[in-house]
MIDODO-272322 format. One record per residue (C-alpha): residue number from 1; residue in one letter; x, y, z; chain. Coordinates in steps of 0.5 Angstrom, whole numbers. Layout:
BEGIN
<miba=NUM	nuro=a	x=X	y=Y	z=Z	numi=A> .
...
***
This chain:
BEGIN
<miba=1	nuro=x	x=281	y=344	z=19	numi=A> .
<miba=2	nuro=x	x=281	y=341	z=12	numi=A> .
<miba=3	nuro=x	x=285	y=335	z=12	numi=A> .
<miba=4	nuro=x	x=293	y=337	z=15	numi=A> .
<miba=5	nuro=x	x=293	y=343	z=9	numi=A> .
<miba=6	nuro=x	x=287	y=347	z=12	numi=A> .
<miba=7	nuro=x	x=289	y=354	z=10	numi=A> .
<miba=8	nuro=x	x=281	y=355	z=12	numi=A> .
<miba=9	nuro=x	x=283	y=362	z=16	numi=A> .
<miba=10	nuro=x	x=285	y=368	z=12	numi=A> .
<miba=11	nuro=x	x=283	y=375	z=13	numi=A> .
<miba=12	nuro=x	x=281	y=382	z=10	numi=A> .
<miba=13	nuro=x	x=284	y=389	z=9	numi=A> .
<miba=14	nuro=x	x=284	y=395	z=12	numi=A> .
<miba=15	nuro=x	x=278	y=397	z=11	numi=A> .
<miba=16	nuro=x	x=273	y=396	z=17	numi=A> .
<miba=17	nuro=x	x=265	y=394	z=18	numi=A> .
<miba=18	nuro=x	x=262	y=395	z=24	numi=A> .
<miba=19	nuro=x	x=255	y=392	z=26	numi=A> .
<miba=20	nuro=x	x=252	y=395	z=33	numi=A> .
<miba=21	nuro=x	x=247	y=391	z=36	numi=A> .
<miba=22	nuro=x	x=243	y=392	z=43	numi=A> .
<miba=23	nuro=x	x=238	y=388	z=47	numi=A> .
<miba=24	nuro=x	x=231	y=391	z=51	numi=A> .
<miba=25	nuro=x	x=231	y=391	z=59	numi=A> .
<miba=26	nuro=x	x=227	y=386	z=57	numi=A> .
<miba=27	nuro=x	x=231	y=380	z=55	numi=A> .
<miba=28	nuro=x	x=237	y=383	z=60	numi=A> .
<miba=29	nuro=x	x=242	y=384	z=57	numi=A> .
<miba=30	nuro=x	x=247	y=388	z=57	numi=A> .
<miba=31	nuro=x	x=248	y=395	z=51	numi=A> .
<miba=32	nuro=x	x=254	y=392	z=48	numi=A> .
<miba=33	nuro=x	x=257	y=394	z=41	numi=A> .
<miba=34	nuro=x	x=265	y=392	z=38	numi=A> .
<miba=35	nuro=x	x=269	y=398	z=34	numi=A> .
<miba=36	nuro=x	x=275	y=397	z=32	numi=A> .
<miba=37	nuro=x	x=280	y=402	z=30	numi=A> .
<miba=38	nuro=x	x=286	y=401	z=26	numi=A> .
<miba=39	nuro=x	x=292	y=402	z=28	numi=A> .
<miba=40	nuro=x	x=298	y=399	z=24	numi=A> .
<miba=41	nuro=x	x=300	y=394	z=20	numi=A> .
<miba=42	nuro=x	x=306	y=389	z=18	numi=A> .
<miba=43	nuro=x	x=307	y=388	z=12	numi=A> .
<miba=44	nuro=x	x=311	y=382	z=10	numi=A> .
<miba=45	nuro=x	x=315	y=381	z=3	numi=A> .
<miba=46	nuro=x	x=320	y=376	z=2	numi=A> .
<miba=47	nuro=x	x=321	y=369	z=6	numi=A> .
<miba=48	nuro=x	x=316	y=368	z=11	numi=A> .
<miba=49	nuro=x	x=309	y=369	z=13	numi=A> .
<miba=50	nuro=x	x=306	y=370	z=19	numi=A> .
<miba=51	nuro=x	x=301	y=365	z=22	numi=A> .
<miba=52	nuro=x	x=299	y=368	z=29	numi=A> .
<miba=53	nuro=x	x=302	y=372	z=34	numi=A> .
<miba=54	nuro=x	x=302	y=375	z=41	numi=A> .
<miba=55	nuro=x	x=304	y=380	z=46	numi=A> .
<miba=56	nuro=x	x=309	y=380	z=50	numi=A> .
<miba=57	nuro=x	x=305	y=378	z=57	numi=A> .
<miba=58	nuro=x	x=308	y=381	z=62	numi=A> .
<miba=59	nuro=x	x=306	y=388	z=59	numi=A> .
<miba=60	nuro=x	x=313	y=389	z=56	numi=A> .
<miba=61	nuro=x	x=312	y=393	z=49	numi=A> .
<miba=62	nuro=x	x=314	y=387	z=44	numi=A> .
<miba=63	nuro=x	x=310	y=382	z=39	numi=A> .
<miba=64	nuro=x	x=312	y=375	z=38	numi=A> .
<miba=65	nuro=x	x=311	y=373	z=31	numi=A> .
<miba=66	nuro=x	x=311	y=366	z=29	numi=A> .
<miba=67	nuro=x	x=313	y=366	z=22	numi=A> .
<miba=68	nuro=x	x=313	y=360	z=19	numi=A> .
<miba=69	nuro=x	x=319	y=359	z=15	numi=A> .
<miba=70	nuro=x	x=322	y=366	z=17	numi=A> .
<miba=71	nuro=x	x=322	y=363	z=24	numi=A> .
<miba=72	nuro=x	x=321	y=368	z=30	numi=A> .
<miba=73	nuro=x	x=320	y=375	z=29	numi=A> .
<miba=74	nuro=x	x=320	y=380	z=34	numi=A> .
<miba=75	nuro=x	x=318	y=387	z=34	numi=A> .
<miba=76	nuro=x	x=318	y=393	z=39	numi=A> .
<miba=77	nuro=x	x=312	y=396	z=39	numi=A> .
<miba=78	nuro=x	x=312	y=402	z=43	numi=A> .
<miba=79	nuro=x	x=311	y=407	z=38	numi=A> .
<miba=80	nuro=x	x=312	y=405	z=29	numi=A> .
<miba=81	nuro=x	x=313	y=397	z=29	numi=A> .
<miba=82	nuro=x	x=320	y=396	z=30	numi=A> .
<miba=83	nuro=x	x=324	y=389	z=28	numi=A> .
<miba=84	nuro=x	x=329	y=387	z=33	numi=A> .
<miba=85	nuro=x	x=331	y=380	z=34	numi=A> .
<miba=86	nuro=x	x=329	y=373	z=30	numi=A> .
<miba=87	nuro=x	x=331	y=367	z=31	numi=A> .
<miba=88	nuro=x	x=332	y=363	z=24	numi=A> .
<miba=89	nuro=x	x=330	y=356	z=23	numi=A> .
<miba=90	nuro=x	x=337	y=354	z=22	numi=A> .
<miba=91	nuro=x	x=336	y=354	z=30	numi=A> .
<miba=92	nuro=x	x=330	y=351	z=30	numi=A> .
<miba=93	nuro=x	x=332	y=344	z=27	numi=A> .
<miba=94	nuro=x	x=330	y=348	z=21	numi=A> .
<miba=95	nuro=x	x=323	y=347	z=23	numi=A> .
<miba=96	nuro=x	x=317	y=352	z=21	numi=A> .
<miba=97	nuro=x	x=315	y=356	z=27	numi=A> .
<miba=98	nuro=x	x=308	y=356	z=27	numi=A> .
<miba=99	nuro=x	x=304	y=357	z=33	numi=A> .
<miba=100	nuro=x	x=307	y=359	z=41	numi=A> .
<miba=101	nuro=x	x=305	y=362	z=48	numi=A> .
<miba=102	nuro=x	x=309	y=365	z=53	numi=A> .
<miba=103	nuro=x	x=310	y=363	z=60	numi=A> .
<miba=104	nuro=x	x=314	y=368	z=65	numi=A> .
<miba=105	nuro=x	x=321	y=370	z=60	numi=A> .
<miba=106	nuro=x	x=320	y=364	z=56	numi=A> .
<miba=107	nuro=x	x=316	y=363	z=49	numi=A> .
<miba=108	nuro=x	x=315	y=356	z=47	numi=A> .
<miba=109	nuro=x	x=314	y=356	z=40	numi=A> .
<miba=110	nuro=x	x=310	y=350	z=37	numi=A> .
<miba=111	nuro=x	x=314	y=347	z=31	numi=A> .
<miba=112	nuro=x	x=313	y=343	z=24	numi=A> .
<miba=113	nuro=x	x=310	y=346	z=18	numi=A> .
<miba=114	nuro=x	x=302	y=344	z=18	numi=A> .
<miba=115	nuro=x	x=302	y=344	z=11	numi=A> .
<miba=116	nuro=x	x=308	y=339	z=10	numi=A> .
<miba=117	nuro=x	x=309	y=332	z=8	numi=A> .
<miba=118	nuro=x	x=312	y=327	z=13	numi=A> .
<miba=119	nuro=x	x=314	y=333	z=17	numi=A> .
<miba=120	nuro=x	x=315	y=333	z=25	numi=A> .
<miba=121	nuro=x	x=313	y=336	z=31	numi=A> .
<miba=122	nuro=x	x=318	y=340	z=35	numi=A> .
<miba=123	nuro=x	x=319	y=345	z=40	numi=A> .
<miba=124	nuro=x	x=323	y=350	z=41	numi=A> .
<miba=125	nuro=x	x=324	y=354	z=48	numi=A> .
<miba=126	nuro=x	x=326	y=362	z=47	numi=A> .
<miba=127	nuro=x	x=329	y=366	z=53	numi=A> .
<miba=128	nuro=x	x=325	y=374	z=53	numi=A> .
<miba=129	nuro=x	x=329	y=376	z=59	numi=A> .
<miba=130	nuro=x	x=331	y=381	z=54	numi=A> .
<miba=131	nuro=x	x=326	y=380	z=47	numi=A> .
<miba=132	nuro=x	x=331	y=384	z=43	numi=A> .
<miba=133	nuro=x	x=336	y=379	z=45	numi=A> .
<miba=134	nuro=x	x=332	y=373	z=45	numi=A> .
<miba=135	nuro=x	x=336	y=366	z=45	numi=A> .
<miba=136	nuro=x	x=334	y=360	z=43	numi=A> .
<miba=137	nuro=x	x=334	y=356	z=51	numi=A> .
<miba=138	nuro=x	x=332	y=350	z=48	numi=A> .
<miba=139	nuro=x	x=329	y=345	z=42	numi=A> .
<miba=140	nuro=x	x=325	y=339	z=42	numi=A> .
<miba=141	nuro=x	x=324	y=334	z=36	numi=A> .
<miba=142	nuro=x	x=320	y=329	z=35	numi=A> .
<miba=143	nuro=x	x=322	y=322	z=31	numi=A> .
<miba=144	nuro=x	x=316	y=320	z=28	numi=A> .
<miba=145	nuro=x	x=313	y=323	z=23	numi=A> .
<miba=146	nuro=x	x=306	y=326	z=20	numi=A> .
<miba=147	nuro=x	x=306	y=331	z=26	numi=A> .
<miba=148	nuro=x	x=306	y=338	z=26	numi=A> .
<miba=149	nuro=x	x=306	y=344	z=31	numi=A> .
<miba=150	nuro=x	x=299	y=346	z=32	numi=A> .
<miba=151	nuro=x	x=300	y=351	z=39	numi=A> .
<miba=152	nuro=x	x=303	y=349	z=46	numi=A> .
<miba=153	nuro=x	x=301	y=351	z=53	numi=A> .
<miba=154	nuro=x	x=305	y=350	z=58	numi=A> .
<miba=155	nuro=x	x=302	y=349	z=66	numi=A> .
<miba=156	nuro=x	x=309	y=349	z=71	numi=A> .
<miba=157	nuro=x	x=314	y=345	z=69	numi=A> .
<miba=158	nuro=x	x=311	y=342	z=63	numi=A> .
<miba=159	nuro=x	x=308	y=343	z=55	numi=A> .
<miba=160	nuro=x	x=304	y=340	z=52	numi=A> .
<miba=161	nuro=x	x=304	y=340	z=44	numi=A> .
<miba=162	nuro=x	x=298	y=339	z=40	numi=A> .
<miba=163	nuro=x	x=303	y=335	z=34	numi=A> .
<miba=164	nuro=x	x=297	y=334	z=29	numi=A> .
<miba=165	nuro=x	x=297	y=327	z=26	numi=A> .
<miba=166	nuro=x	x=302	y=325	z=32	numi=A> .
<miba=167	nuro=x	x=296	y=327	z=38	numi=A> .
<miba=168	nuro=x	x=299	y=330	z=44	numi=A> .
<miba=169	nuro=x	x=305	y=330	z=47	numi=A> .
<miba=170	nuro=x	x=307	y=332	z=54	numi=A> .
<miba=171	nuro=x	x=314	y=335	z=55	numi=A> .
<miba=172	nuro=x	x=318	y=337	z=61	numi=A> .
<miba=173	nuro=x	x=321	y=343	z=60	numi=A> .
<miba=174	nuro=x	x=323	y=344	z=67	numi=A> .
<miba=175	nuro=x	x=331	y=344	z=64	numi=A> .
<miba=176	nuro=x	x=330	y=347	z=57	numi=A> .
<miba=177	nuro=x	x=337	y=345	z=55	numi=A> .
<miba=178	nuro=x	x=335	y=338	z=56	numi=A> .
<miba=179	nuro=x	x=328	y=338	z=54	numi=A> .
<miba=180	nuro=x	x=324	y=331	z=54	numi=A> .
<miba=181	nuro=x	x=318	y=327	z=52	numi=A> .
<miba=182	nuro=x	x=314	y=324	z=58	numi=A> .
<miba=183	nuro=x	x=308	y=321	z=55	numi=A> .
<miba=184	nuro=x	x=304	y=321	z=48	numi=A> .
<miba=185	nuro=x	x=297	y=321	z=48	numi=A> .
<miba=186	nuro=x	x=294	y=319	z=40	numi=A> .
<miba=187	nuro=x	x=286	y=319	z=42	numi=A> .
<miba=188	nuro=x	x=281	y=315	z=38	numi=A> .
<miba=189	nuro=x	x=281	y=316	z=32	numi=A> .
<miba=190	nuro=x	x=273	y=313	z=31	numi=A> .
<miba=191	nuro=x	x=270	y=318	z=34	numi=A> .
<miba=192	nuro=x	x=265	y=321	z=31	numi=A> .
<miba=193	nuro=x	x=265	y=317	z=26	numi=A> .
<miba=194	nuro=x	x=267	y=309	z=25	numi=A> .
<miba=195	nuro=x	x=269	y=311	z=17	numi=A> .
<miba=196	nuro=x	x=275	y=316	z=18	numi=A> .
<miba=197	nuro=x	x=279	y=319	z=14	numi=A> .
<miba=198	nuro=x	x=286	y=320	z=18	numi=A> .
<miba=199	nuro=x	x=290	y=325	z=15	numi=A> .
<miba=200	nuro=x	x=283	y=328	z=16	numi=A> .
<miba=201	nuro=x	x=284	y=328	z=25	numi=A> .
<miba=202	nuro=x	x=290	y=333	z=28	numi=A> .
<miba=203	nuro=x	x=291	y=334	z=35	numi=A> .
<miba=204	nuro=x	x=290	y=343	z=34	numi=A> .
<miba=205	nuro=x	x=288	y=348	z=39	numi=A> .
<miba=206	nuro=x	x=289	y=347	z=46	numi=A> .
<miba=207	nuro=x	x=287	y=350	z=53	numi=A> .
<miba=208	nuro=x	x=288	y=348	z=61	numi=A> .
<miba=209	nuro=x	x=283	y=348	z=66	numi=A> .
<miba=210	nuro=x	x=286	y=345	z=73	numi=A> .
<miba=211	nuro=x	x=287	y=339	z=72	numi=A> .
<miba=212	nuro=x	x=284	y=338	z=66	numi=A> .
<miba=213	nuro=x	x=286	y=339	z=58	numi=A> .
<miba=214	nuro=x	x=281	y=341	z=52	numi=A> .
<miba=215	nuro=x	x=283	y=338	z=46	numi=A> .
<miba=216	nuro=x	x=281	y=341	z=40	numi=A> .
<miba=217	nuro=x	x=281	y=334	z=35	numi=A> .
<miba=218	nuro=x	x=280	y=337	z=28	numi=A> .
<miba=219	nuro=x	x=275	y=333	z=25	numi=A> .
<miba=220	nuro=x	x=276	y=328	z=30	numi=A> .
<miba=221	nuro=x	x=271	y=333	z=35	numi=A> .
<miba=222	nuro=x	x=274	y=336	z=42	numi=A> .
<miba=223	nuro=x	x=276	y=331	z=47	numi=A> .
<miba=224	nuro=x	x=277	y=332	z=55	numi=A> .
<miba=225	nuro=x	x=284	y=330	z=58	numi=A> .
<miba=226	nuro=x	x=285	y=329	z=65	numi=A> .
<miba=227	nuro=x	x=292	y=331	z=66	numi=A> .
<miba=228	nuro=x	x=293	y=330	z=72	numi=A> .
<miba=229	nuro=x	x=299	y=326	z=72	numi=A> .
<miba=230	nuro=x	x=302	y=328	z=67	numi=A> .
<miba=231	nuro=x	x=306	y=322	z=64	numi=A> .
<miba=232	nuro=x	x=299	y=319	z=64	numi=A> .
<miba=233	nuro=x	x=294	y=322	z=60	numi=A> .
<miba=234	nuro=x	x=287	y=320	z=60	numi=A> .
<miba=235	nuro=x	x=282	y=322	z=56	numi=A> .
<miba=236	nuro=x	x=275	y=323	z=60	numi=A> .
<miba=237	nuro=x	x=271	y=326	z=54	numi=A> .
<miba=238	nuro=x	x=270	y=328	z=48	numi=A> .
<miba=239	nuro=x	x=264	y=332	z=43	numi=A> .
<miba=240	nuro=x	x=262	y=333	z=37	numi=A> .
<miba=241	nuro=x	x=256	y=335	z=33	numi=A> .
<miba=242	nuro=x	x=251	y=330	z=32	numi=A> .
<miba=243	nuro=x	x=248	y=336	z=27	numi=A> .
<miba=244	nuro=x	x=255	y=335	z=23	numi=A> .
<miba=245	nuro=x	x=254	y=328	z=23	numi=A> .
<miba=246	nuro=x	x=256	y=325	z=16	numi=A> .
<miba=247	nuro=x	x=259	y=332	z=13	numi=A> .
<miba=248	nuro=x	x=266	y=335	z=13	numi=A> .
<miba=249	nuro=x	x=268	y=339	z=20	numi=A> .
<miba=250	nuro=x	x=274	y=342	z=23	numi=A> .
<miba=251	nuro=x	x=274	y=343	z=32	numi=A> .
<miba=252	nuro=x	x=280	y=349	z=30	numi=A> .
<miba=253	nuro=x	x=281	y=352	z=37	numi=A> .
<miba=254	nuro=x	x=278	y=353	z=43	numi=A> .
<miba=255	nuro=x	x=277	y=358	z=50	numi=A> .
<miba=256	nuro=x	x=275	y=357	z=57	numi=A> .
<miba=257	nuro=x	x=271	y=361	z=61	numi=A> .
<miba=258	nuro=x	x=268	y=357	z=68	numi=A> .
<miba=259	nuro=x	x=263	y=352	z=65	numi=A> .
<miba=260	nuro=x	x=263	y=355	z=59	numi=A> .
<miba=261	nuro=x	x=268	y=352	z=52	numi=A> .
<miba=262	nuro=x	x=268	y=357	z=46	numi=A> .
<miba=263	nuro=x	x=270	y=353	z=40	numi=A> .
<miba=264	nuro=x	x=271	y=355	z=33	numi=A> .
<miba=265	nuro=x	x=269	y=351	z=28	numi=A> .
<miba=266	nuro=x	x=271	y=352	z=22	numi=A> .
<miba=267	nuro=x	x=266	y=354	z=15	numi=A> .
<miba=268	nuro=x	x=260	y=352	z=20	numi=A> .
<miba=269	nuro=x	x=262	y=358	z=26	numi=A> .
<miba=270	nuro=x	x=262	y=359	z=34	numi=A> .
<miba=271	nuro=x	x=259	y=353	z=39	numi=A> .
<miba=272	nuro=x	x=258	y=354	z=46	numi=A> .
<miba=273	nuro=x	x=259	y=348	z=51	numi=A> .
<miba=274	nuro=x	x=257	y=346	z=58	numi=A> .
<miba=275	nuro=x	x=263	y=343	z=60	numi=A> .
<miba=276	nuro=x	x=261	y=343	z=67	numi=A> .
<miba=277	nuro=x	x=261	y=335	z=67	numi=A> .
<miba=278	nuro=x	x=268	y=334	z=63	numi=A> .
<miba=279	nuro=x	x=264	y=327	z=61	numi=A> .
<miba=280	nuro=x	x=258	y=330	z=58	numi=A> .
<miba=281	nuro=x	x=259	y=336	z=54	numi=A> .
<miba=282	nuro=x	x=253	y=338	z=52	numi=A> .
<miba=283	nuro=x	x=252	y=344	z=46	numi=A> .
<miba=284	nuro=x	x=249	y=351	z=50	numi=A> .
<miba=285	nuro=x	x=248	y=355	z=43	numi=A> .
<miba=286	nuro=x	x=251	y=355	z=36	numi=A> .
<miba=287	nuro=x	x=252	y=360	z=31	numi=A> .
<miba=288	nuro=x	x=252	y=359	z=24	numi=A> .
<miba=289	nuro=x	x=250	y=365	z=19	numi=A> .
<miba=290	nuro=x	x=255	y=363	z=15	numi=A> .
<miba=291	nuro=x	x=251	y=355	z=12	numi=A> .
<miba=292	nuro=x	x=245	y=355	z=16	numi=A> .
<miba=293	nuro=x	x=242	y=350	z=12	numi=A> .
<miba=294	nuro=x	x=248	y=345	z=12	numi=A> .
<miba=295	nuro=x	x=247	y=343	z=5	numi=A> .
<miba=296	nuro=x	x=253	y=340	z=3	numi=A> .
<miba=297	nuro=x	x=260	y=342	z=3	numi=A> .
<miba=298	nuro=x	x=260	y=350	z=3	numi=A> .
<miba=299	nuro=x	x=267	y=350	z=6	numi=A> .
<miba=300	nuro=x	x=271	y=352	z=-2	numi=A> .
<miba=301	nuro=x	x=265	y=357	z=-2	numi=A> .
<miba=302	nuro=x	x=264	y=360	z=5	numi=A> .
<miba=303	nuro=x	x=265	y=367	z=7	numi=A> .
<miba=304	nuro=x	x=268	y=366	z=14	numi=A> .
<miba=305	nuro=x	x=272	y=361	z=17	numi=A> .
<miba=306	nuro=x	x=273	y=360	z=24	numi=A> .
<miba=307	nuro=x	x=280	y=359	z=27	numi=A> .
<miba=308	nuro=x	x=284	y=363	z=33	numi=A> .
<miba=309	nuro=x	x=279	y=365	z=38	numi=A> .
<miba=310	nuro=x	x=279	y=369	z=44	numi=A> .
<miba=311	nuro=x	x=274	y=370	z=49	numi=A> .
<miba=312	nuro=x	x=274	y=378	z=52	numi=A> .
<miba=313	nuro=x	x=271	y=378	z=59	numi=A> .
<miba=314	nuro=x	x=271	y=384	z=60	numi=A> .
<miba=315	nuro=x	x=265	y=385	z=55	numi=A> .
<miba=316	nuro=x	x=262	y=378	z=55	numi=A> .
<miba=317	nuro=x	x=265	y=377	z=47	numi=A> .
<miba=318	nuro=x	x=268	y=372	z=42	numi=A> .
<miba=319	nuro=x	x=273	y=374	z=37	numi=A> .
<miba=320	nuro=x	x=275	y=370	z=32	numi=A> .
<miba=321	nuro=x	x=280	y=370	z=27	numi=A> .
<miba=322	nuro=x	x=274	y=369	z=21	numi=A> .
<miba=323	nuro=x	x=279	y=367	z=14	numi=A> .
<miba=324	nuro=x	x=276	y=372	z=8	numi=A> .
<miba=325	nuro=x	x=272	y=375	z=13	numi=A> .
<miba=326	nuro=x	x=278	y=377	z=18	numi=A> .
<miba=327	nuro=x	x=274	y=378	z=24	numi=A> .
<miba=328	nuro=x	x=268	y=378	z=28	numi=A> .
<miba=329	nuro=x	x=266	y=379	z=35	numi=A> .
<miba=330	nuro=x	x=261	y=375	z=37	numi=A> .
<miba=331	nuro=x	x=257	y=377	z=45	numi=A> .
<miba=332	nuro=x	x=255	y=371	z=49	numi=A> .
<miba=333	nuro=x	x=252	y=375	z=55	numi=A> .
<miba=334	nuro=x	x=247	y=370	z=55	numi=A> .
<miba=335	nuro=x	x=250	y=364	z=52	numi=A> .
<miba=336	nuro=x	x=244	y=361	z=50	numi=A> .
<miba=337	nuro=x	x=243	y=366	z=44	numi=A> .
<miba=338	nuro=x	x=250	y=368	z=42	numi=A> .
<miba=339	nuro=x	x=250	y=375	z=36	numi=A> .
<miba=340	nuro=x	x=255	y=378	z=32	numi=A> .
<miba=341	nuro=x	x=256	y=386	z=35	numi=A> .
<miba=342	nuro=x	x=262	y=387	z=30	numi=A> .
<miba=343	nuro=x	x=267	y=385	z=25	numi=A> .
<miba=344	nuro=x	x=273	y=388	z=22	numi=A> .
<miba=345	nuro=x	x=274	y=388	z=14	numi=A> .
<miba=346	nuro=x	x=270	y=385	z=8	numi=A> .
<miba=347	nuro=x	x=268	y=378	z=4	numi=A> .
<miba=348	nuro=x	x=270	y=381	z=-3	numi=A> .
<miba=349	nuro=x	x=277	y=383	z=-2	numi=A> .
<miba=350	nuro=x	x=283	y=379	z=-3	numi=A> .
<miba=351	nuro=x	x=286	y=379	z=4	numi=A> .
<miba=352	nuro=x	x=285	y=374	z=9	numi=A> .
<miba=353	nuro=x	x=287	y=371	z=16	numi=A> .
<miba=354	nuro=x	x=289	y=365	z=20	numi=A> .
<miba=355	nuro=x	x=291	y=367	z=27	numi=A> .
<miba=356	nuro=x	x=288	y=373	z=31	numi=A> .
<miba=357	nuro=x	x=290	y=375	z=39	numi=A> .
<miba=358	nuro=x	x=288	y=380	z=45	numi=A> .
<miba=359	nuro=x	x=292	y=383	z=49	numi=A> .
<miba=360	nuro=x	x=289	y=389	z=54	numi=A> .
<miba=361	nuro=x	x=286	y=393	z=48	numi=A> .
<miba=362	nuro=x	x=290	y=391	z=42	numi=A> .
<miba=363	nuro=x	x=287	y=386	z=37	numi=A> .
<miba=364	nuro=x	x=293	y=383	z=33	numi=A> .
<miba=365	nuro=x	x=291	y=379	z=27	numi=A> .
<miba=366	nuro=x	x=296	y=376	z=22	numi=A> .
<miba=367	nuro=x	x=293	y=375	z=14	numi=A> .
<miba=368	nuro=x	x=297	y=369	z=11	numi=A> .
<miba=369	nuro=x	x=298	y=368	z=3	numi=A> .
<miba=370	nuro=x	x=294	y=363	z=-1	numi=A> .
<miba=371	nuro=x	x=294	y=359	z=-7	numi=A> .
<miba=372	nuro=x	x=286	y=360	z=-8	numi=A> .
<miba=373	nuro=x	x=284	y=354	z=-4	numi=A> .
<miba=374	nuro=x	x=279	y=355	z=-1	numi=A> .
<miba=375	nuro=x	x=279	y=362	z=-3	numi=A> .
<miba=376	nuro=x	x=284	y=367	z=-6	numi=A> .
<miba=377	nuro=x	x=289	y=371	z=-1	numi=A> .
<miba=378	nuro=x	x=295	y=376	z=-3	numi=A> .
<miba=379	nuro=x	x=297	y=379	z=3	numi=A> .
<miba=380	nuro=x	x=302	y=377	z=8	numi=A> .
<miba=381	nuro=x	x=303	y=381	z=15	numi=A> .
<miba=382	nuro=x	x=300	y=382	z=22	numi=A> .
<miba=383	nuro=x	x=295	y=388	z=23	numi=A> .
<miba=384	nuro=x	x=293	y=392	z=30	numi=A> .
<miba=385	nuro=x	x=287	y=394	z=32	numi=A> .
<miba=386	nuro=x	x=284	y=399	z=38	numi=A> .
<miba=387	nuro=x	x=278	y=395	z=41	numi=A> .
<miba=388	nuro=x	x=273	y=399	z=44	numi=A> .
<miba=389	nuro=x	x=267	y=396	z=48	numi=A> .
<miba=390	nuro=x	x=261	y=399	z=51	numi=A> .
***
């Protein structure tokens, strides 16, 4: 993202594009295509603005929604979305909510504006025994400043938040009503290049694999932890780009899938990693429709921006949240050649996203305001789409 105030992810309208590609026997890839069905939205009017959101894992029918200064709010969404519960800042050390995930009957919820100055970082633990009747279990805050709530996970009794400026943080969350810091970990900042821009480096989007932890660095690449002991976190690679070298880049998220990474990067798209060798990530494809020729800084003027990602087994396809460009879906069945096969909204309209999940069938992408940088985006809200693969 740019800088700690990268607003580069903002989304569409209601309207849908579809784009259907196939293969030949020949290059043995499978007849695949994306559509996507609108079915409802969430407007948001007032305080707050949605910056991404989840299903419920357990198959339950509620949507948490991270809501950045309005808190958490929570729908049920068996039928009409209906808004049960929220939990406001004032029970979150007045910190903005702004990314989360959800282990058993708990949500954790990443805190700390992103686009604040001399914020923190928090966590904020929420018992979903009974959504409707969420309660906050229990809050963390960081002390040191320039932080911020990037995303968490959580792998048995611990979280580990992304804290922007501030690195990772690993948190035992054994005890929610007794939450505590047992290690940090700031990787080096000169990587990959030995001038660095600091405001630049925030630790973001995160995922688990065994023992290790992929850590998407901001312009500070993506770097490979070893967590195997959770009070003393390792890095044991890192990555980025030679291509990029010298130019504006932003490693926002990324997903797992056995030897492969799917990293979004920003104005510049999708990477495809072999992360069979932790220590030696090498790039398997890219794609780039959005500034093939890397001439200069296209990120005020490019049509998509890569953010919340998710990789769909099911149909071997990449959904990425795309800023004004909403949605797209991106096949890896051959991860050499990754193309797009769908997509949802249009470049030209004034509407944009940050977050995107998938849950089953059900693509949720959250739409943030703007005030024009690096484009303009007007409405606020979350919108359900039907996923149809074939």
């Amino acid at each position: 993202m740019f800088a700690r105030i990268r607003p580069s992810h903002i989304g569409a309208n209601v309207s849908l594009l579809i784009i259907a590609w196939s293969w030949s026997a020949l290059t043995a890839q499978p007849i695949t295509s994306a559509k996507f069905e609108h079915l409802y939205d969430i407007p948001f009017k007032g305080t707050g603005m949605p910056v991404t959101m989840i299903h419920d894992a357990t198959n339950r029918p509620f949507l948490y929604v991270a809501a950045k200064e309005a808190g958490l709010v929570i729908y049920d969404v068996k039928g009409a979305p209906q808004r049960v519960q929220a939990i406001p800042i004032a029970q979150l050390g007045s910190m903005h909510v702004m990314s989360l995930s959800q282990a058993g009957s708990r949500l954790y919820l990443a805190l700390g504006n992103h686009w604040g100055k001399s914020e923190v970082a928090g966590l904020a633990v929420i018992d979903v025994t009974k959504p409707a009747a969420a309660t906050v279990a229990g809050l963390w805050k960081d002390t040191e400043v320039n932080g911020a709530g990037g995303a968490v996970v959580v792998a048995g009794r611990h979280a580990y938040l992304a804290a922007m400026g501030n690195g990772l943080v690993v948190l035992d969350v054994g005890n929610p009503a007794a939450i505590r810091a047992v290690s940090r970990l700031k990787p080096d900042l000169a990587f990959p290049d030995s001038r660095f821009d600091r405001a630049k480096i925030n630790a973001r989007g995160l995922a688990i694999e065994k023992n290790l932890l992929f850590l998407c660095y901001d312009a500070g690449g993506v770097r490979v932890i070893d967590i195997a002991d959770p009070k003393n976190p390792k890095e044991i690679g890192r990555y980025s780009n030679p291509a990029m070298n010298g130019k504006p880049r932003a490693y926002n998220n990324i997903a797992l899938n056995g030897t492969l990474a799917y990293v979004s990067v920003d104005y510049v798209g999708l990477e495809v990693l072999n992360i069979s060798n932790p220590s030696a990530i090498k790039l398997v494809s890219w794609w780039n429709p959005w500034n093939p020729k890397l001439d200069g800084l296209r990120w005020f003027t490019s049509p998509g921006h890569a953010n919340e990602i998710a990789f769909d087994e099911k149909s071997k396809t990449v959904l990425m949240s795309a800023g004004r460009s909403d949605l797209v879906a991106v096949i890896v069945a051959d991860p050499a050649k990754p193309r797009q096969v769908g997509s949802i909204g249009e470049v030209e309209d004034t509407q944009a996203t940050w977050g995107m999940s998938l849950h089953g069938d059900t693509v949720y992408l959250s739409y943030i305001r703007t005030l024009g940088i690096p484009f303009r985006a007007d409405w606020p809200g979350v919108k359900a789409y039907r996923y149809a693969r074939k």
